[in-house]
N, C-alpha and C positions, 0 to 999 in steps of 0.2 A: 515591356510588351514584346511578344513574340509574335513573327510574321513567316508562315508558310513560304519558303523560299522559289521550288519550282516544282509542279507538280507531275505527275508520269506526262500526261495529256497536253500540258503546256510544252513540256521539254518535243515529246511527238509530235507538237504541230512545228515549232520553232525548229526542230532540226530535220523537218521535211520528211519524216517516215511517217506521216497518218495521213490522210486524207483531207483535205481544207475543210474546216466545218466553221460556224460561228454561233456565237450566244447574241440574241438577241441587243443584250442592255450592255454592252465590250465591245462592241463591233462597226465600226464605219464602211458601209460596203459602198462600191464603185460600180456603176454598169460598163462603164467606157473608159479612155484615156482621158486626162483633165486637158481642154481645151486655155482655161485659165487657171491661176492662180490660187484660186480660190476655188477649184474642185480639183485641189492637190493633197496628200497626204502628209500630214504636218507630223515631226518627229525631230526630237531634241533632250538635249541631258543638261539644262540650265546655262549652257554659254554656249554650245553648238548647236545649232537647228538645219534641217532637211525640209524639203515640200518634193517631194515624189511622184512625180508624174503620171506614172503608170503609161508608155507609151513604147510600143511592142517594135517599132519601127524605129523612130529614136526618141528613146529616153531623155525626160529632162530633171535635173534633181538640182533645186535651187539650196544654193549651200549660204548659212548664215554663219555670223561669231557677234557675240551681243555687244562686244567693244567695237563693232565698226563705225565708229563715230567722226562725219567728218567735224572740222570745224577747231577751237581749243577755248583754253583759258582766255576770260577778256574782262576787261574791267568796263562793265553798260552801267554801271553807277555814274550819274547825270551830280557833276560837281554844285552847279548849282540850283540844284532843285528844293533842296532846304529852306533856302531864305522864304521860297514862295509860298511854302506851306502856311502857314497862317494865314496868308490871304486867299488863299481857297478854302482854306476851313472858314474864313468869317463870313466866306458868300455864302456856303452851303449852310449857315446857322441863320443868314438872311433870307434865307428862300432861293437864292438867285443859282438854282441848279446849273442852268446851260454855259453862264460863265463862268460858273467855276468848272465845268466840263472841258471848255474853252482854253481856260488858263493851263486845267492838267495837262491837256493835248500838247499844249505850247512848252510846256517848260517838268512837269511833275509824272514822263515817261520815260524810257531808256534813254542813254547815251547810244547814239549810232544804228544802225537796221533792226538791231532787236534780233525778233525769229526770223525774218524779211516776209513777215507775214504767210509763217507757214510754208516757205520756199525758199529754206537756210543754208540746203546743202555746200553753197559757194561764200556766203557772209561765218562772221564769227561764232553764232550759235549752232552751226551746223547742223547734223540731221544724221539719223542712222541710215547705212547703206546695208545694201547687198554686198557679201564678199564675191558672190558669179553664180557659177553654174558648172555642174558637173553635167557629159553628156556620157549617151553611148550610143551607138550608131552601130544597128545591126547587120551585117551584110546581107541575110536573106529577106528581102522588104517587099516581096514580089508574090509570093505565097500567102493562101487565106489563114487570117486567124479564127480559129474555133476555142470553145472552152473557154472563155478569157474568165478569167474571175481573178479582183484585188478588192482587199479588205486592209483596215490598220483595224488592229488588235490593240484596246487601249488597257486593258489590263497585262498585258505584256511589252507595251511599248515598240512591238514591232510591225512593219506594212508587207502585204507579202503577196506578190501577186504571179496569177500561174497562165500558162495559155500553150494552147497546140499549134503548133506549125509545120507544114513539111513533114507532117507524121511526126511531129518529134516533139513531146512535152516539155517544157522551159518554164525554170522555176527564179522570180527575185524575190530575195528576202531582202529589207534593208531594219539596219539601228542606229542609234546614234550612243555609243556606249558610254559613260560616265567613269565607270572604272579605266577606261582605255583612255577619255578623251578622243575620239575619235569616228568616224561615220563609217559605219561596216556596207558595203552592199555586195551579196554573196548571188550569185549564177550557179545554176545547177541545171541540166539536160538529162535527159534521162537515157540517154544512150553514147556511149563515150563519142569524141572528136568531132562534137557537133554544132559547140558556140564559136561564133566569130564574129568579132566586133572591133569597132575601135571607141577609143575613151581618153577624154582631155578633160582639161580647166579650161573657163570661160570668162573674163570680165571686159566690159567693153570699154572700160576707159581705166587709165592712172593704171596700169596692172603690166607686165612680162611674166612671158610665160616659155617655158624651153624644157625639155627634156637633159636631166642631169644625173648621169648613172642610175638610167633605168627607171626614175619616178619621173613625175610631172611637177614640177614649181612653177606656183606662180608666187609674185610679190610684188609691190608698191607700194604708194604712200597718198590718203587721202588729201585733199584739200585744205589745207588748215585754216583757211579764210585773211583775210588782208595779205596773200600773197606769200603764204607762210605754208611749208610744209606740216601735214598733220599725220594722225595714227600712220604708223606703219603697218603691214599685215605682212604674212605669209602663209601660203597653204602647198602640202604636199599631196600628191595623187600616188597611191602604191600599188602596182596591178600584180596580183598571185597569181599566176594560171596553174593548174592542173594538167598534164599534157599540152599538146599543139607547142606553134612557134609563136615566139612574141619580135615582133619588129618594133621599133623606135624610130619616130621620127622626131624632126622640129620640136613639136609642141604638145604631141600626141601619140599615144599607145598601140598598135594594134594586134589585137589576138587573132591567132587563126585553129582551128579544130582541136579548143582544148575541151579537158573535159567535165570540168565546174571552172571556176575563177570567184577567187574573192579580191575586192575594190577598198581601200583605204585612204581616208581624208584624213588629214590635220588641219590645225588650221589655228594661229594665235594670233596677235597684237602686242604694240609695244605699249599699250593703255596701260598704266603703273593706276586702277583704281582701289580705293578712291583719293588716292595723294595723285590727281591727276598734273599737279602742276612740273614732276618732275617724273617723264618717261624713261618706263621701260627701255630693256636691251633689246638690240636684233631679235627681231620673234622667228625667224626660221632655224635656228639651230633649237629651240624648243619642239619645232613641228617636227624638225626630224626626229628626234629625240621619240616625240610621240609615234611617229610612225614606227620605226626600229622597237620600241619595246612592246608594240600592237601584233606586228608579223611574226612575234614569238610566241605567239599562243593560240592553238589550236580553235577552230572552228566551234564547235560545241564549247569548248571550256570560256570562248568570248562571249557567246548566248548566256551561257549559266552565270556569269559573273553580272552580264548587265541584268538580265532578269531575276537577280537575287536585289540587285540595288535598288533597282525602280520599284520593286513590288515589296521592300519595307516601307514606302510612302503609300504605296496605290491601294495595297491588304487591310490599311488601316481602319479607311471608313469604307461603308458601299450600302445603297438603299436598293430592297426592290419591293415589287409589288405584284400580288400574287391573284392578276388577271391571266385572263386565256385567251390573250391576243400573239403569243409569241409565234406560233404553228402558223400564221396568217401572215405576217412578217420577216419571216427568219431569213427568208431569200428574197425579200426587198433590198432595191438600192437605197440608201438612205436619203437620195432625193425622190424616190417613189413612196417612202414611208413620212418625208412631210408631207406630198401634196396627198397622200390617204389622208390623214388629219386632219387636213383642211375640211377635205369631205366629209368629214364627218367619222371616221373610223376609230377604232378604239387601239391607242398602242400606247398602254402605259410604261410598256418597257424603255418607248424614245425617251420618255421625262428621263427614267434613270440613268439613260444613254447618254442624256444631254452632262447631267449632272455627274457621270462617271469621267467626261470628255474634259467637263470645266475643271476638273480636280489633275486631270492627265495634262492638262495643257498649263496648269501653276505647278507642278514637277518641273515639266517639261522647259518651262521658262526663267523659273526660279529657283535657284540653288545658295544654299549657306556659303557666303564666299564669292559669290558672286554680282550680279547688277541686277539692278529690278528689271521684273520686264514691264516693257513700254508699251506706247501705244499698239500694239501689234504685237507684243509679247516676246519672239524674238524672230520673226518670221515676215520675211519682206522680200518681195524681187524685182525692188527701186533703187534707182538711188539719190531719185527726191523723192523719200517716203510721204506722204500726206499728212500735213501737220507736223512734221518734220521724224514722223515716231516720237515722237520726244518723250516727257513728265507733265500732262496736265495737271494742275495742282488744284483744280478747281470743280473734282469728279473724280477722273478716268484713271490716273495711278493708285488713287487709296481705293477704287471697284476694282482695279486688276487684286487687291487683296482682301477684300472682303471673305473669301472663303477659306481664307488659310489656318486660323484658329477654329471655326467652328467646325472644319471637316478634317481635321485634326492634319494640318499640315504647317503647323506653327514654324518649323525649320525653314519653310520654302518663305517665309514673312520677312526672316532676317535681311535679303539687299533691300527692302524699305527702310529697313532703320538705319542702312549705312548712307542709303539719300540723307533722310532726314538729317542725320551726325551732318555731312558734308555741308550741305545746306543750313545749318545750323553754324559752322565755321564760316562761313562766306556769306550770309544775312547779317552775320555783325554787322559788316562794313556797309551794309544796303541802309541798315536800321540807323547809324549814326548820319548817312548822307542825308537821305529823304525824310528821314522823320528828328534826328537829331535825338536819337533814344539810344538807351542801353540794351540788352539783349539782342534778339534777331529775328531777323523778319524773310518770307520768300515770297511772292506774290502768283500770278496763275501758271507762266510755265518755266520751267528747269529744263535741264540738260546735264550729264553728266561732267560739265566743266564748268559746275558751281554756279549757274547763271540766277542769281534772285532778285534782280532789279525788277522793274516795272513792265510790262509788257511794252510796244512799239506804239498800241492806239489805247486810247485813256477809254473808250465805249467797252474794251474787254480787259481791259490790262492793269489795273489800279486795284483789283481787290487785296488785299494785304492779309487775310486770314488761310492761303494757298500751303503755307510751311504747317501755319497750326492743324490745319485739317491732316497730313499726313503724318505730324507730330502724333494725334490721337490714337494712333496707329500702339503706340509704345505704352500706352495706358491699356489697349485693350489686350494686346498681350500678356502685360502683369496680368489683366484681369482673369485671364483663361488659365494662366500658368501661376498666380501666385510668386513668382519667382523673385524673390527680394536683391537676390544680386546684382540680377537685370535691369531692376529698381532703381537701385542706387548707380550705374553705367547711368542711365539716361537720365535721370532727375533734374542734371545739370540742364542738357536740351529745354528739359520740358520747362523749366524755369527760365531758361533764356527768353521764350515767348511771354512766359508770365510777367518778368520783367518790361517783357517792349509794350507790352497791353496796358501795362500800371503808368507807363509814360508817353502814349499815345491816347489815349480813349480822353475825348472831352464830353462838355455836360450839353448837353441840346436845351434850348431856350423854354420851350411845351411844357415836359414833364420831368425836369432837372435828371433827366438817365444820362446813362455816361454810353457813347455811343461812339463805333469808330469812324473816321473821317479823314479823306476819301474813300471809298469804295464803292461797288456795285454791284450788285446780286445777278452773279455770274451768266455773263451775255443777253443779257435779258433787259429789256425797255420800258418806259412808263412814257403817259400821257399826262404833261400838265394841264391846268385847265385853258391855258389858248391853247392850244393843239399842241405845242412842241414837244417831239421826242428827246427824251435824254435815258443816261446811265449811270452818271454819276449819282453822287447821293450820299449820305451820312444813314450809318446802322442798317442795313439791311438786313432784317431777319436771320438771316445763314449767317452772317460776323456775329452778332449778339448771339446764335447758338452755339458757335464754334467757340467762344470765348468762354460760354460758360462752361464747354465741356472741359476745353483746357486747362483752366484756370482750377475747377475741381478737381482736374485731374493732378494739379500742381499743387492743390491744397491736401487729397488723400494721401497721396505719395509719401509729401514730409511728414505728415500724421504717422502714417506707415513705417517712414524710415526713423522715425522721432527726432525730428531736424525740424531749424528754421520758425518755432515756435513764433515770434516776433512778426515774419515773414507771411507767416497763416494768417493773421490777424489781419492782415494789411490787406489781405485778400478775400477775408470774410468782406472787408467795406466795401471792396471793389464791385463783389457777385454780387449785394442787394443792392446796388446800383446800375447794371446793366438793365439796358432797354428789354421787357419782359417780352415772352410772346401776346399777337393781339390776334382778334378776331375784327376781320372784317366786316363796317357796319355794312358797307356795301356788296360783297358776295357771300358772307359766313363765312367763308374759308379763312384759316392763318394766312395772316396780312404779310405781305412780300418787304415791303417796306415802312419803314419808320411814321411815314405816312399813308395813309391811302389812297396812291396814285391808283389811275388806269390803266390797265396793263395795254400795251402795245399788239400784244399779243397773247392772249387767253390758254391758246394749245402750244405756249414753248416747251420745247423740252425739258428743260433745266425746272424742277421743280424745287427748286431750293429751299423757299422757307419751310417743307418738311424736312430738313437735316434736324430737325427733335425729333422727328420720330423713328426715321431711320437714315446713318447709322447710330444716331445716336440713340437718347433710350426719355429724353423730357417730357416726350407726350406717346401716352401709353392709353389705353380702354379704361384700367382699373385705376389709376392713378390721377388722371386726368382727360375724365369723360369728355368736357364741353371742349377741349382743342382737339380732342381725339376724333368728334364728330365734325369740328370747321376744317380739320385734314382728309375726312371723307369729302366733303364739297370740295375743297381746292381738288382732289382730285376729279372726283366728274365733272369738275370745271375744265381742269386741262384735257381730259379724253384720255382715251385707249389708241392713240396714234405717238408718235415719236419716231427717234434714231434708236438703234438697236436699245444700245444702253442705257436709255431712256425708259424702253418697255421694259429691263431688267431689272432698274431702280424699284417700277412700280410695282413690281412681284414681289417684292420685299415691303413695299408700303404697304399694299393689302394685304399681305401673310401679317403685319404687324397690326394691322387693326380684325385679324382674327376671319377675315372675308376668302376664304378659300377657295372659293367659286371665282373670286375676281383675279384673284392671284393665277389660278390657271389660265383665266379667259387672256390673261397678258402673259403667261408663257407660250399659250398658243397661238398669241399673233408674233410673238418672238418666233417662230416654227415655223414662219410664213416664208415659202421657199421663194429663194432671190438669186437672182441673174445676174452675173458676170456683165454683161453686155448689155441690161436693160439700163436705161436712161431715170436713174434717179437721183436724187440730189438728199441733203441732210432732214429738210422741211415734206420731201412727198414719202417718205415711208421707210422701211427697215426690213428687216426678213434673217434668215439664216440658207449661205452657202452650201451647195453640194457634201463638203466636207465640213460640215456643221460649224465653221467659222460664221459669227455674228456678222452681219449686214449691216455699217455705221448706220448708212455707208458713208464712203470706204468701208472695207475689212476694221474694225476695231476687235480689240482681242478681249474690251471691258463689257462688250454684251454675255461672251461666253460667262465670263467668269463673276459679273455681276447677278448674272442668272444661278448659279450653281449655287452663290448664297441666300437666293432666294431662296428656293428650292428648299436648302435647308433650314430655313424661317417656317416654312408650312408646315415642320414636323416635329421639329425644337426649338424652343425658345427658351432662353436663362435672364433676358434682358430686366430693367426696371429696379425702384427702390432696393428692392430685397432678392434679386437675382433668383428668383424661381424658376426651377426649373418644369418648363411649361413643353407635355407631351401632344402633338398632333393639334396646334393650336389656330390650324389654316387650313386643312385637310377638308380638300374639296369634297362636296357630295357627289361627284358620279363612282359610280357604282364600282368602275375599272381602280380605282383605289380603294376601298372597303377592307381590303386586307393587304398586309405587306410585313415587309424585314426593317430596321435600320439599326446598322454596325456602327458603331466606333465615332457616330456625333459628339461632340466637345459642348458643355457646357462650363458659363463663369465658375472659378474658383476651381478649377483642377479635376473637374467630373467627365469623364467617356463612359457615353450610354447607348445601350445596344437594349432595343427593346419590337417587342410583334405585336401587330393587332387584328382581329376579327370583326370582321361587320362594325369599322371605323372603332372598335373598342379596345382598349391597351388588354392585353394579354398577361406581358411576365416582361420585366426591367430588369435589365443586368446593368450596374451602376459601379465603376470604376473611379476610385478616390484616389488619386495622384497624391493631394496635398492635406488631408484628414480633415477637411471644413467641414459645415455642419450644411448638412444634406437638406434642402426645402422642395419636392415636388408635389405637383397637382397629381394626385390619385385618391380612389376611393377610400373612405373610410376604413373599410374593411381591410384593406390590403394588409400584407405580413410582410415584413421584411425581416430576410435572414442573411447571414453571413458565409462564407464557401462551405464551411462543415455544415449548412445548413440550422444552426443554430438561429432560434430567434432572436434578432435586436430589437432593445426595448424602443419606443418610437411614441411619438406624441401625433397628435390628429388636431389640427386647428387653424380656420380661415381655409377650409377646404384644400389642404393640403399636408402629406406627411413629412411630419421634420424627424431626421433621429441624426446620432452624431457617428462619424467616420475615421475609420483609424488608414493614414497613408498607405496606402500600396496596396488596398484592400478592396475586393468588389463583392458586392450586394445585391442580393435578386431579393424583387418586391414580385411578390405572388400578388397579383389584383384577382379579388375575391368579389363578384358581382352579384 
């Protein structure tokens, strides 16, 4: 595939010869300086990340490295928690929930603080930090600004913001280049000998900082926890001026009447991932390294090169919608253009905004080669992040990737699979303590230094299906990319789980299923009938579906790879054995647990026992009508309230049950503009940041990017038995989408499909066969399908949909004939 590198108009805006303009559905516009954090301009190249302040007086640019991990290697496997296993499974097969709750708290959770409950930064599981802060500090701060205008430009990856002063136009560009490794922020004036500023490094603790031939270094060494030095860092600051004199101090820069100046960060770690157990060299002879070969390349030629890398990811997919709200919007601030929405106005270009942002921000965070990004993506300016940033395993890691195969950025999926490898090497050992099983196990949250024991409290910390859920991750990529090589790399993984499944799952006393034990249906509470709450429990809905996903996924694979014949078998008996899904006699809805407890609470977030229907694919409209209608009711049972990533979840549940109307009504409470400084909590609501960052709250980075795959559930779908590829399957009735574009969506089996519709009706499908399968979508009878010479291919018509077959590397327009 070929991707437009940089176009006359992009190069003109990026190198400051045109005038600022924006596109609507590309554009984050700013009215003011960011007050917080979170109405900061987010910019990153997969391991270095920027938040840009926009502040005319003094600048603040919070500088990330995705390895700033305090904390290390530690062995929280609990030596004897083994022995006790049995006697907590015998209570939970006697009914006697709260003591076996009891027991796990006592004896069947981690060795020693765990996460320290979400405030790791100083214990062993540590916490991603902040590497500081870049400043600049303008001398003229006395003088009115006029003009101000800043945007990030997310189809270029760059924030650029301009303003008058003192009669004098002042121009910052900033990037985070990829090719350079390195944060560019470029000053320009429009009349020579006119900027003057000074510019340092900032971190408030574990850091020195000095001025060393002309750059700014800073360096230290986080925390390692029990008293132990941890990651090492280092970052360099490189100031170019153009004209004027540069003085040096201490720990700081200062320009005086130059006449642009460009700004240069490095910034590495001695994290050797993912063999974290043995660190890396010194990382400042790296950053210098990076800086020195950054300052050799011209201005313009560092734009062209980054803007040629970003936009082979960015070019590839892109939806829009062909309403006439853009001239109404175009000079809105993007916090003025949610609360329009609210009121009721029509900007269907924010949907593609949103979903062009979520696609920008898994570039931005994830890179081939590098770490996943976390809770926060890689963008933080703590350093006790909340919830430590860490890997939830039980949601929020495998949503940060939901939309990386279908919006065709399967490249930026790969640091998930090197979690899972990691965690799959160091769940051996979890799998043999606590369960006394072969294979490997991870349970709700990780950390980059292997952590797969048990959470610290048995109410959140005991689900054992935490690895398999992002294990699923490596089935769904085969699934999109057909890729048998990849296949056989991970097979072993995904078998490692299949194994610990085949020697954990017991039979429950009811209805002889084989069900796991202990676990919990992720943070979530039931009522027994004297009133007691508890969490513990055997089979909870979301384990028996995660189990079957896995386990068929561990059964096609070997089918696939033609291995393990003997091994398949074993696992046929297992799948007709697992605990099925049930309907609730008591609400209709899919039953949360093995029993029909009372939920504790009706509106939690966590809507778990839909994990059949999304992500996975068991309960579908056509496939399976009566669970598809009990996951309608569970959902109006829980409501249209949640944390961010909660209401992101549910744009995906009702895109998958075809309800298009409901899917947008929950992206536009996801749109619901949210406050830095307003007093919310996880239980009173959600929203989306100035800078279009998700509202947990906290900042989570899995609403953006849970939503983005929503998004593209309303317009594609390939899921279920037979992977049909299903056009505009959620496509709301109002009116502002009735027509539109979408570029470069990915369906199962190796298909990119770029197709238009009028008055909600498909037009023309251009259909891109990567891997030559045989082609299944829903269209008219009538349609034609030809081949690039335009040649008709022959094609069959049946079960309301056209099948015809594909030769690799080949794309297909289906003329829809109405």
């Amino acid at each position: 595939m070929k991707f437009k590198i940089i176009s006359t108009i992009q190069a003109a805006l990026l190198l400051g010869t045109c005038p600022l303009f924006a596109q609507s559905d590309v554009t984050i516009r700013f009215k003011e300086p960011a007050k917080h954090f979170t109405a900061a301009a987010p910019l990153g190249n997969g391991r270095i990340g920027a938040m840009v302040f926009g502040n005319t007086n003094s600048e603040r640019i919070v500088l990330n490295e995705i390895s700033m991990w305090s904390g290390g290697v530690e062995d929280a496997d609990s030596k004897e928690a083994g022995k006790y296993l049995p006697e907590i499974q015998q209570l939970l097969l006697q009914g006697k929930n709260i003591e076996a709750q009891k027991m796990l708290q006592q004896y069947f959770i981690c060795k020693g603080p765990g996460s320290g409950y979400g405030n790791g930064a100083n214990v062993k599981f540590g916490c991603y930090q902040t590497l500081g802060d870049l400043f600049i500090h303008w001398k003229d701060t006395v003088s009115a600004v006029r003009n101000y205008q800043w945007q990030l430009r997310v189809d270029s990856a760059v924030a650029r913001l301009s303003w008058e002063r003192g009669g004098h136009h002042y121009r910052e560009e900033v990037l985070v280049s990829a090719p350079q490794q390195v944060v560019i922020i470029r000053l320009v004036a429009d009349k020579p000998g006119t900027l003057s500023f000074s510019t340092g490094l900032y971190r408030k603790e574990r850091a020195t900082i000095k001025v060393v031939n002309g750059q700014v270094q800073m360096n230290g060494a986080l925390n390692g926890g029990n008293g132990d030095e941890g990651v090492k860092y280092a970052a360099v600051l490189k100031v170019l001026p153009k004209g004027g004199t540069q003085v040096q101090h201490n720990d700081q820069i200062e320009i005086n009447n130059a006449d642009e100046c460009l700004l240069m960060v490095a910034m590495r770690t001695n994290m050797n991932w993912p063999k974290v157990e043995t660190p890396g060299p010194d990382p400042m002879p790296q950053a210098l390294t990076d800086i020195s070969k950054a300052v050799a390349i011209t201005w313009p030629a560092l734009v062209q090169a980054h803007v040629k890398d970003y936009t082979t990811y960015f070019n590839r997919c892109r939806i829009s919608f062909d309403d006439n709200s853009n001239d109404a919007v175009k000079n809105l601030a993007t916090t003025e253009r949610l609360q329009r929405l609210q009121e009721g106005g029509k900007d269907a270009s924010l949907v593609s905004l949103y979903f062009n942002f979520g696609r920008y921000l898994l570039i931005s965070s994830s890179r081939k080669g590098g770490m996943p990004a976390n809770l926060q993506g890689l963008w933080a300016e703590e350093y006790q992040t909340p919830w430590n940033g860490d890997y939830h395993l039980d949601i929020n890691v495998e949503m940060n990737y939901w939309p990386a195969e279908v919006t065709n950025l399967a490249d930026c999926h790969q640091p998930l699979f090197t979690l899972v490898e990691q965690m799959a090497r160091y769940g051996q050992h979890t799998a043999k303590v606590y369960y006394k099983a072969d294979g490997w196990v991870s349970h709700v949250i990780s950390n980059p230094w292997g952590f797969t024991s048990p959470g610290e409290g048995a109410d959140w910390g005991s689900t054992s299906t935490g690895g398999a859920w992002a294990a699923t991750h490596l089935w769904k990529h085969y699934q999109y990319t057909n890729d048998k090589k990849f296949l056989q790399e991970v097979y072993p993984v995904m078998k490692g789980l299949a194994k610990f499944y085949k020697d954990v799952l017991i039979t429950e006393p009811v209805h002889h299923w084989l069900v796991t034990a202990p676990s919990n249906s992720p943070e979530n509470a039931y009522v027994l009938p004297d009133g007691q709450q508890g969490q513990t429990c055997m089979g909870p809905t979301i384990d028996m579906q995660i189990c079957r996903d896995i386990l068929n996924a561990n059964l096609a694979a070997a089918e696939i790879l033609n291995t393990d014949k003997s091994w398949c078998d074993s696992l046929k008996n297992i799948l007709v054995r697992l605990a099925p899904d049930q309907i609730s006699p008591t609400t209709g809805g899919v039953q949360e647990w093995l029993e029909d407890y009372k939920e504790a609470d009706p509106h939690h977030r966590h809507i778990s026992p839909l994990y059949g229907l999304y992500p996975y694919d068991e309960i579908t409209p056509w496939d399976t009508p009566e669970l598809a209608a009990a996951a309608e009711k569970t959902l109006n049972r829980r409501g249209d309230g949640g944390t961010g990533w909660s209401r992101a979840w549910k744009i995906a549940f009702w895109s998958r049950l075809g309800n298009g109307d409901h899917a947008y009504k929950m992206l536009t409470a996801l749109l619901v503009p949210a406050s830095a400084t307003s007093e919310i909590s996880m239980n009173s609501g959600a929203g989306t940041y100035a800078n279009l960052f998700c509202a947990h709250p906290p900042f989570q980075i899995d609403g953006n990017l849970g939503a983005t795959a929503g998004i593209a559930e309303m317009l594609l779908q390939s899921h279920g038995k037979e992977n049909v590829i299903r056009l505009l399957p959620a496509l709301p009735a109002n009116a502002q989408f009735a027509a539109g574009t979408a570029k470069g969506l990915c369906a199962i089996n190796g298909f990119v499909v770029d197709f238009t519709w009028k008055n909600k009706i498909i037009q023309q499908t251009n259909i891109l066969s990567n891997n030559g399968a045989l082609c299944k979508i829903i269209l008219p009878e009538t349609s034609v399908v030809k081949d690039r010479s335009g040649v008709v291919i022959p094609h069959q018509y049946k079960n309301g949909m056209i099948v015809f077959n594909t030769k690799r590397g080949m794309t297909y327009q289906v003329a829809v004939r109405h």
